[in-house]
N, C-alpha and C positions, 0 to 999 in steps of 0.2 A: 514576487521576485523572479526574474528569468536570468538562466545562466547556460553559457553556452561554453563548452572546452576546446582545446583543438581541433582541427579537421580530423575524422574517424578514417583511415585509408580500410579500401576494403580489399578483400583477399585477389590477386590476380589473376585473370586466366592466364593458360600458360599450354602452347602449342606442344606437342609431343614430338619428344628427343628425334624420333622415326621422322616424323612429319615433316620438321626441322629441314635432316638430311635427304628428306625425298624432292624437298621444294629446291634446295640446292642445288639439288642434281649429283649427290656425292651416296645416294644409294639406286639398290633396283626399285626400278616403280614399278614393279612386279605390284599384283597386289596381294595382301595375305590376308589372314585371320587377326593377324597382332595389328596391322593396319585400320581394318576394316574398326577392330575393339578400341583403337586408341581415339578414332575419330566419329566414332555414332556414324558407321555407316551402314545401316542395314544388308545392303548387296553391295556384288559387285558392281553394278548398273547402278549405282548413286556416282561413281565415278568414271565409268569408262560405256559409251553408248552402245557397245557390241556387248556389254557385260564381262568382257574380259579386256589384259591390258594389250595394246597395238601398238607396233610402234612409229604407226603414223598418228597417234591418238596421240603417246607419249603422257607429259606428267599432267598435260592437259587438262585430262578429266578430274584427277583431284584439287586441281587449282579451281575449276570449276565448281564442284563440289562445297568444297570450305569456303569459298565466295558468297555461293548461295546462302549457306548455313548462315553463314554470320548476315547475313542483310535480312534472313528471318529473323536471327535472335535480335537484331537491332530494334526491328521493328518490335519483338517486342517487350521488351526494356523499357523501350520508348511511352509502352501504356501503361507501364507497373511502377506501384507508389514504393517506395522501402516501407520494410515492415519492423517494428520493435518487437521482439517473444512477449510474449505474454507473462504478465509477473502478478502476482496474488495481491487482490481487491483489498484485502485489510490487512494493516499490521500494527502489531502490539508490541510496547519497547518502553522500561521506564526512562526516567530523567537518569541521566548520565550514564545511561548505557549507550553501547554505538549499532548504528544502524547502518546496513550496507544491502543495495537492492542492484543486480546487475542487469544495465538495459542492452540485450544483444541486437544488432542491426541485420536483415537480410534485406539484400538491394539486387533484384535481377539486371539490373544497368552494372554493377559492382564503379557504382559512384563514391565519390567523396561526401560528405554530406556533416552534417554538424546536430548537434543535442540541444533542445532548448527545453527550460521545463519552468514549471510553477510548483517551487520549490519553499518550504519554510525558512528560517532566517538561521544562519548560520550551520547550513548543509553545503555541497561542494556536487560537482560531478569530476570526476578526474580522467586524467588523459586516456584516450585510448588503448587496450587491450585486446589479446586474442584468447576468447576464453576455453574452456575444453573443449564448447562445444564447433571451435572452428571458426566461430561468427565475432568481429569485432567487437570489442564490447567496453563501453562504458558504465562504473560503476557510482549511483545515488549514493554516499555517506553523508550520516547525520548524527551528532552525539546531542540530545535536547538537554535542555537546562532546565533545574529543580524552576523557573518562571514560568517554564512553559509546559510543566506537569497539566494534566486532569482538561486536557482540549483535544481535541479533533484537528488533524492535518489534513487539506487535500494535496495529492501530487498530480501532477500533469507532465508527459511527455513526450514530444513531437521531435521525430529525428526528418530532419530537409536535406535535398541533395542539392551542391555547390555547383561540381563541375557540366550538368547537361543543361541543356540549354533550358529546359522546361521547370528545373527547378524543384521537382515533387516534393512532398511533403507525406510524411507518414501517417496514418489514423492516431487520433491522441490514443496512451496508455494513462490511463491513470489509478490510483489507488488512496486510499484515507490510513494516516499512521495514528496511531492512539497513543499519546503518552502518557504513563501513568506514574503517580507519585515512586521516588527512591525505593528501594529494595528497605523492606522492615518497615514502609508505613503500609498501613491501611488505607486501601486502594476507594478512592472514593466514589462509589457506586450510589451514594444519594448527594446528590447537589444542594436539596434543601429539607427543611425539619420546619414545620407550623403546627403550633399548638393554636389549634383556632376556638378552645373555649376551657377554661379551668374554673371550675365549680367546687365549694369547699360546703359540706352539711353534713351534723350529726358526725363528725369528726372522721371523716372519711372524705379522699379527694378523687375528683371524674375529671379526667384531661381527656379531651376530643381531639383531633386534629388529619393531618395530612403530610405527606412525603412524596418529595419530588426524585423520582430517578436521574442518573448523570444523563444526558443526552446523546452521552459518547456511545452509551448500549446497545444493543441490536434487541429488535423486536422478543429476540430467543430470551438474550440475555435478563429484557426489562420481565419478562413473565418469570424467570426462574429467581428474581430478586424478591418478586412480589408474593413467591411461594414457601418461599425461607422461613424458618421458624425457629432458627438460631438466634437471630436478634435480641438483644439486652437493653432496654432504657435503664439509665438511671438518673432518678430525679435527686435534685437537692438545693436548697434551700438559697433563694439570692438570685441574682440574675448574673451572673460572675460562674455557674456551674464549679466555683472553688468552696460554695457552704456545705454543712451539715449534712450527709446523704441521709435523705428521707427513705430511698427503696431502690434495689434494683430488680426490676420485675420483666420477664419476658415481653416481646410488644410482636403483634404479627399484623401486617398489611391487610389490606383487601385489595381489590383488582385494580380499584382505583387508585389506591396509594393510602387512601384514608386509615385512621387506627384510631383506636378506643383503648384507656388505661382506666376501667373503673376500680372504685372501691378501693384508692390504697388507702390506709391507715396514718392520721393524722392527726395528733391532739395538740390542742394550745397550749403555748403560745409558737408561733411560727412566721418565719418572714414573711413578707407581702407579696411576695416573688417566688416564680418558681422554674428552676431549668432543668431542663429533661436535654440528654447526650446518649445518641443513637451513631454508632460507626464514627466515634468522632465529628458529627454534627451536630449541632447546640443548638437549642430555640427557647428563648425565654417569653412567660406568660404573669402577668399579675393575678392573683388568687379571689374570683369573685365571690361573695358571699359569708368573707370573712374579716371584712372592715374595722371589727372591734376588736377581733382576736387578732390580728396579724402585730405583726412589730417594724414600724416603719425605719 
């Protein structure tokens, strides 16, 4: 989805009071200090060619001067792209909370120019501001909905200038939002649960299997999931995880995601099924080696 807001105005240059009155002719073109500071003049010889003022030179040399300047700054304006500030790579926000990311523009043209982005679905950019830091600025808000919990967002965004002829275009900004389940759920950190073998002998059960991390995690995160030893299964009886709880026993990962629950304790008679519930993830398994004992 791309959205574009009003035109962004950017800050104006703005000639100085003195400057003003000297072009006039309604002050002394003497030159001074306050002169020399209002207009980036290094010396006096930026504006008057004996280095001091004449009054056959007259307002001349600063007419000269600010001429020049400005056909250098044009020139170059004319090579420079607008830039967006820089705003942080990742961000974390549940469902139904609001999200507000502010993109500041500097444009050495001080162009017009406009926001476009690749944005999620039911986010906004809103009109133009000047934010503390001086720089025009457009603000990303987004409030996500409990649909669009436990996914990955990319943003993209390209600020383009209107009014020069060349049109430039800014470097994309982009960043990844993470929404995560409402405040007071458990944040879902495994995406999946496989019990890839349930073995029942001598009335004790051995569940084998595997755990898939969210994909939303970072490399840090998925390591520091896989080292946890907080973890709880608990199995019980049925494929519905609403039977009989058989056990809630600790369950710790290996590197790979895999886990081992031997030896719980299980006597006949018992469903044919069996559901194990890790972080509020569910994976049901049929009970092999106990055909005669189970209860269908």
């Amino acid at each position: 989805m791309t959205t574009s807001p009003p035109f962004v105005k950017p800050l104006p240059n703005r000639l100085s009071y003195m400057t003003l009155l000297l072009l006039a002719g309604l002050a002394d073109a003497a030159a001074t200090e306050q002169i020399m500071r209002e207009n980036n003049a290094p010396s006096c010889a930026s504006c008057h060619t004996q280095g001091q003022y004449s009054k056959s030179e007259g307002k001349a040399g600063l007419k000269a001067f600010l001429d020049a300047r400005a056909k250098a700054e044009t020139a170059y304006r004319l090579k420079h792209r607008p830039t967006i500030s820089p705003i942080a790579m990742t961000w974390d926000i549940n469902a139904g909370q609001s999200l507000s990311i502010p993109l500041s523009v500097s444009d050495p043209e001080q162009d017009t120019f406009h926001i476009t982005g690749t944005v999620p679905s039911g986010s906004i950019l809103t009109k133009e501001t000047t934010a503390a830091n001086g720089l025009p600025t457009v603000i990303f808000k987004w409030t996500p909905t409990a649909a669009q919990a436990n996914k990955s967002y990319a943003l993209k965004f390209v600020a383009k200038e209107t009014a020069s002829a060349k049109k430039l275009a800014s470097a994309a900004v982009t960043a990844t939002v993470r929404v995560w389940p409402a405040d007071g759920k458990e944040p879902a950190y495994i995406s999946q649960l496989l019990v890839a073998s349930s073995r029942w002998a001598a009335e004790k059960l051995t569940l084998k299997g595997s755990m898939t991390p969210n994909k939303m995690l970072t490399a840090s995160e998925k390591s520091q999931l896989l080292a946890r030893t907080d973890f709880t299964a608990t199995l019980s009886q049925g494929s519905t995880g609403l039977g009989a709880v058989i056990a809630h026993v600790p369950i710790k990962f290996m590197a790979n995601g895999n886990w081992t629950l031997p030896d719980i304790p299980l006597a006949a008679p018992f469903a044919c099924q069996i559901t194990i519930v890790v972080a509020n993830v569910k994976a049901t398994r049929a009970i092999a080696g106990a055909e005669k004992e189970c209860r269908r």
